[in-house]
C-alpha positions as CSV (number, residue, x, y, z in Angstrom):
1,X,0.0,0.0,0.0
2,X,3.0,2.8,0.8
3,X,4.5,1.6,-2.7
4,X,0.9,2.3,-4.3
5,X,0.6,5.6,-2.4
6,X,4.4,6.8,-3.2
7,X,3.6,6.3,-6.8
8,X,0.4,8.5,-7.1
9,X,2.1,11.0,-5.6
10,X,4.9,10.7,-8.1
11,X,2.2,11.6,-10.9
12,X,1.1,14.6,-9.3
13,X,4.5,16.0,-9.4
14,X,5.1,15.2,-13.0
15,X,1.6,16.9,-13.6
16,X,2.2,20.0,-11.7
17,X,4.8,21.0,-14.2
18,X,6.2,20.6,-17.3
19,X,10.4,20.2,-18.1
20,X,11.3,22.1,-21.2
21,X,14.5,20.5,-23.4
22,X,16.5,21.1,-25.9
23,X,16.7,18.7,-28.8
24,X,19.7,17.5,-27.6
25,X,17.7,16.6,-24.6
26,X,19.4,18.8,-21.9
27,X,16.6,19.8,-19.0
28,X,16.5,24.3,-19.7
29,X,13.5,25.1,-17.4
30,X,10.4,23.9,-15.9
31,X,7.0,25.8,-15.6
32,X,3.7,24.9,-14.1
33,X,1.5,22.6,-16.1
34,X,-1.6,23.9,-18.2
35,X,-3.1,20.3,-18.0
36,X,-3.8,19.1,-14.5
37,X,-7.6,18.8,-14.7
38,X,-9.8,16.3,-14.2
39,X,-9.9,13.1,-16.7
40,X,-13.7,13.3,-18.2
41,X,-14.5,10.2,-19.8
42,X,-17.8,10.8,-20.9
43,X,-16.7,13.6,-23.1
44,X,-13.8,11.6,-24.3
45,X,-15.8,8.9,-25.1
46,X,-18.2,10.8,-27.2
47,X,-15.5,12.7,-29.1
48,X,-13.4,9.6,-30.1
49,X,-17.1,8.0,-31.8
50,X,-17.6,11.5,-33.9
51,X,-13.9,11.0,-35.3
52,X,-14.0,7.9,-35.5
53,X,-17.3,7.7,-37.5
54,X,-15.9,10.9,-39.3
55,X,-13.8,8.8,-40.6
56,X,-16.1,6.1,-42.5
57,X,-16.3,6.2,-46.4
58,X,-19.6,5.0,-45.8
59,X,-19.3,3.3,-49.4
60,X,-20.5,0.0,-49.1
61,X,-23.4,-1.1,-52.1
62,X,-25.4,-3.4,-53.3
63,X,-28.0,-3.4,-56.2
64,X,-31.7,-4.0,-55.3
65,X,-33.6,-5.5,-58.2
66,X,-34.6,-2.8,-60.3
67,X,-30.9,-2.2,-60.3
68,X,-29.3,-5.3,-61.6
69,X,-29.3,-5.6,-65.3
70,X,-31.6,-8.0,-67.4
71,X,-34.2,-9.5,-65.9
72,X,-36.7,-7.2,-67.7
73,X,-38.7,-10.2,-69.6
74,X,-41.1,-12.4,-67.1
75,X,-39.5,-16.0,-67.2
76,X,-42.4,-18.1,-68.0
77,X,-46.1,-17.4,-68.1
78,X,-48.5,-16.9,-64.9
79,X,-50.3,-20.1,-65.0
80,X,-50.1,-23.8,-66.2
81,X,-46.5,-24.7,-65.9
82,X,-46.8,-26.0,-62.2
83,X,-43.8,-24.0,-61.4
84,X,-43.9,-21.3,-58.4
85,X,-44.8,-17.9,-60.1
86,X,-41.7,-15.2,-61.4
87,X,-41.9,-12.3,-62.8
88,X,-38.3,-11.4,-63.3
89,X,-34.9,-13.4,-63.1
90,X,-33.5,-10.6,-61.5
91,X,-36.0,-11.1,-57.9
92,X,-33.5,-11.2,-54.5
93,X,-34.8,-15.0,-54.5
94,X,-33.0,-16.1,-57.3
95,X,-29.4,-16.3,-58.0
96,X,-27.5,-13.6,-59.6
97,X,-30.6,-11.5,-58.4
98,X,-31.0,-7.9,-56.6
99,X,-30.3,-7.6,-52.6
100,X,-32.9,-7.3,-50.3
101,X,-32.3,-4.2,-47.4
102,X,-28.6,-4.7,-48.2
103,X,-26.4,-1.4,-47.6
104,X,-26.2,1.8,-49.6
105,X,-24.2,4.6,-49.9
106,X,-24.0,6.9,-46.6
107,X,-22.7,9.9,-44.5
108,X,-21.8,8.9,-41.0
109,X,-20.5,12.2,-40.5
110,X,-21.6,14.5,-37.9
111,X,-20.0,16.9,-35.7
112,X,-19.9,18.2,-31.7
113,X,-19.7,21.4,-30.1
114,X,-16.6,23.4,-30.4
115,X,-16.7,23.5,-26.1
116,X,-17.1,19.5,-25.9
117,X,-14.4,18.7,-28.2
118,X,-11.6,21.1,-26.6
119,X,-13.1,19.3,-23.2
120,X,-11.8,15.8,-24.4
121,X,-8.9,16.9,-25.5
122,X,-7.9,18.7,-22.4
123,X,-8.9,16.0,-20.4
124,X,-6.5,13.3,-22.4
125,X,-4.3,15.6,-22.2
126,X,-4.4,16.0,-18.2
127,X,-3.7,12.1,-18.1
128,X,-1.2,12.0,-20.8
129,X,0.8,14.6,-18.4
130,X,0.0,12.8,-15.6
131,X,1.6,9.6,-16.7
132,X,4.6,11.3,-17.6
133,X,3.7,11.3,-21.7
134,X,4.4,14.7,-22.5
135,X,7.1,16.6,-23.2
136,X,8.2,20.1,-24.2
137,X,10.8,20.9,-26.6
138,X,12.1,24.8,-26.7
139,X,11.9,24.3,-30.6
140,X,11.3,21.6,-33.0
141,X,13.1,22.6,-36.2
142,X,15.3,20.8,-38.7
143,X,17.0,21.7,-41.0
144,X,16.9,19.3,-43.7
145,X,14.6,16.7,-44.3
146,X,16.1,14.0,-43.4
147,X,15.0,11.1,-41.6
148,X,17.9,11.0,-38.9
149,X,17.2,14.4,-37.7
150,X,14.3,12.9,-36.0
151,X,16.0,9.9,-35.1
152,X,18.5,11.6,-33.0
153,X,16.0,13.9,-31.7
154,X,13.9,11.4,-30.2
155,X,16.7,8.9,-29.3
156,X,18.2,12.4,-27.2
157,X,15.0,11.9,-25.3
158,X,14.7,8.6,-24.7
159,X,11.8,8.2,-26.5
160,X,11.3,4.8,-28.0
161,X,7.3,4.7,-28.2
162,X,4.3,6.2,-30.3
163,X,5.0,9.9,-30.5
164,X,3.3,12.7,-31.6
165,X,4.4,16.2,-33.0
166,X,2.7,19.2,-32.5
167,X,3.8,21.5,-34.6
168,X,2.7,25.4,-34.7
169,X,2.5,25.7,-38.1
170,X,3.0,23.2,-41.4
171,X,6.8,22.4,-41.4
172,X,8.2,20.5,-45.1
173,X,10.7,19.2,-44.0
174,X,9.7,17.9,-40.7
175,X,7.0,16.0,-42.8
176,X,9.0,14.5,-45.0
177,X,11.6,13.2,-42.3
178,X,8.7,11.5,-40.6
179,X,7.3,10.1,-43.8
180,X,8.8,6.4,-43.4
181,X,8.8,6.8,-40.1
182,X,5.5,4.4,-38.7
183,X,5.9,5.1,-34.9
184,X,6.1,9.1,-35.3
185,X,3.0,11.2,-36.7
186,X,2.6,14.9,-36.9
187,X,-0.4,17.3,-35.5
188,X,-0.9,21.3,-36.2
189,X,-1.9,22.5,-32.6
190,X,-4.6,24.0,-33.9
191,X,-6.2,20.8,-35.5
192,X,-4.9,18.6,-32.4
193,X,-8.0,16.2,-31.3
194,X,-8.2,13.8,-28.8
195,X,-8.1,10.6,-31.2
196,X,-4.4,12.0,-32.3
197,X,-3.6,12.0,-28.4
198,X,-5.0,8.6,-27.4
199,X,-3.4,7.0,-30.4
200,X,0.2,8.4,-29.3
201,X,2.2,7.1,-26.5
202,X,4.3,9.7,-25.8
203,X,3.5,14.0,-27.0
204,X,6.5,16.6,-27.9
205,X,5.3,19.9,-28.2
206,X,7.6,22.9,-29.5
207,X,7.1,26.0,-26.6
208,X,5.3,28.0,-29.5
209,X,2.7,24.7,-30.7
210,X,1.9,24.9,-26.3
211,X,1.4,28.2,-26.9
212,X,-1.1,28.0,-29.2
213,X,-2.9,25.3,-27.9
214,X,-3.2,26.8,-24.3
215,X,-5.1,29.8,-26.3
216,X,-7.1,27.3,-28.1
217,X,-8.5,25.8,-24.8
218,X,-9.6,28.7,-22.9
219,X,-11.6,29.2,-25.6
């Protein structure tokens, strides 16, 4: 029980504050942490199912029967054959025929309040910083894209999981050293949502991109 107790208040140390490096991964200050709230799941929750059903195509099809081709001239007549009446070769019971309530094209998209979404996000955020997941970086710049500019970057700071960029504003050559990189992604802080977060194990911001998302949230 004392371990259990030393440890929670281990995450509330790293959550007051935040530890600002250099990309050579020397410690140059600390400040106070923006994200110590509360965790909401319910908002989280209802966030991650807009963007995740943002994200459907919804273009699954199948043809009824008056949209498969042929089947236009009745197969036999009405009466006197002593076969089950048809009036098409092209009905749902018959092979090669049309589909009966099968799916169509649609728009799963839909969209939350501006307040609701910045409240999951913060409040990923908050337990991101509480496990110790994000870091701040007094700039994030390189200066050619390469590949290894990142590497060494994120191997300065020990970083060997998911991460997550946040960037204040589009940077070329930071996208294209990232671009065969699978474990590192990259997020304007002004399009950051809480799907990006929850799918990253650990979050480097520049001072600038924290910045610009603190403004974002007060919002």
């Amino acid at each position: 029980m004392q371990k259990s107790k030393g440890q929670s208040k281990d995450k509330k140390d790293i959550s007051e504050t935040l530890v600002v490096y250099d990309m050579q991964g020397k410690k140059i200050e600390e400040f106070p942490s923006i994200f110590n709230g509360p965790l909401k799941s319910a908002a989280v929750s209802q966030a991650v199912t807009m963007y995740l059903a943002n994200q459907r195509c919804g273009l699954a099809s199948t043809k009824t029967i008056g949209e498969v081709s042929g089947g236009g001239k009745k197969p036999w007549k009405q009466k006197g054959t002593g076969r089950a009446r048809a009036g098409s070769i092209r009905s749902p019971l018959w092979r090669h025929g049309g589909v009966v309530f099968g799916p169509h094209p649609k728009d799963f998209h839909y969209t939350l309040s501006a307040k609701l979404k910045n409240a999951a996000l913060r409040s990923v955020l908050n337990e991101k910083s509480l496990n110790g997941d994000i870091l701040v970086l007094e700039k994030l710049e390189i200066a050619k894209p390469k590949t290894k500019e990142i590497k060494n970057i994120l191997d300065n700071l020990n970083i060997k999981a998911k991460t997550l960029l946040v960037l204040p504003r589009a940077d070329h050559n930071l996208k294209l050293a990232i671009k065969n990189m699978t474990d590192v992604e990259s997020a304007l802080a002004e399009g950051l949502n809480a799907l990006d977060c929850l799918r990253a194990g650990k979050i480097i911001f520049s001072k600038e991109s924290l910045g610009l998302l603190s403004k974002r949230l007060e919002k």
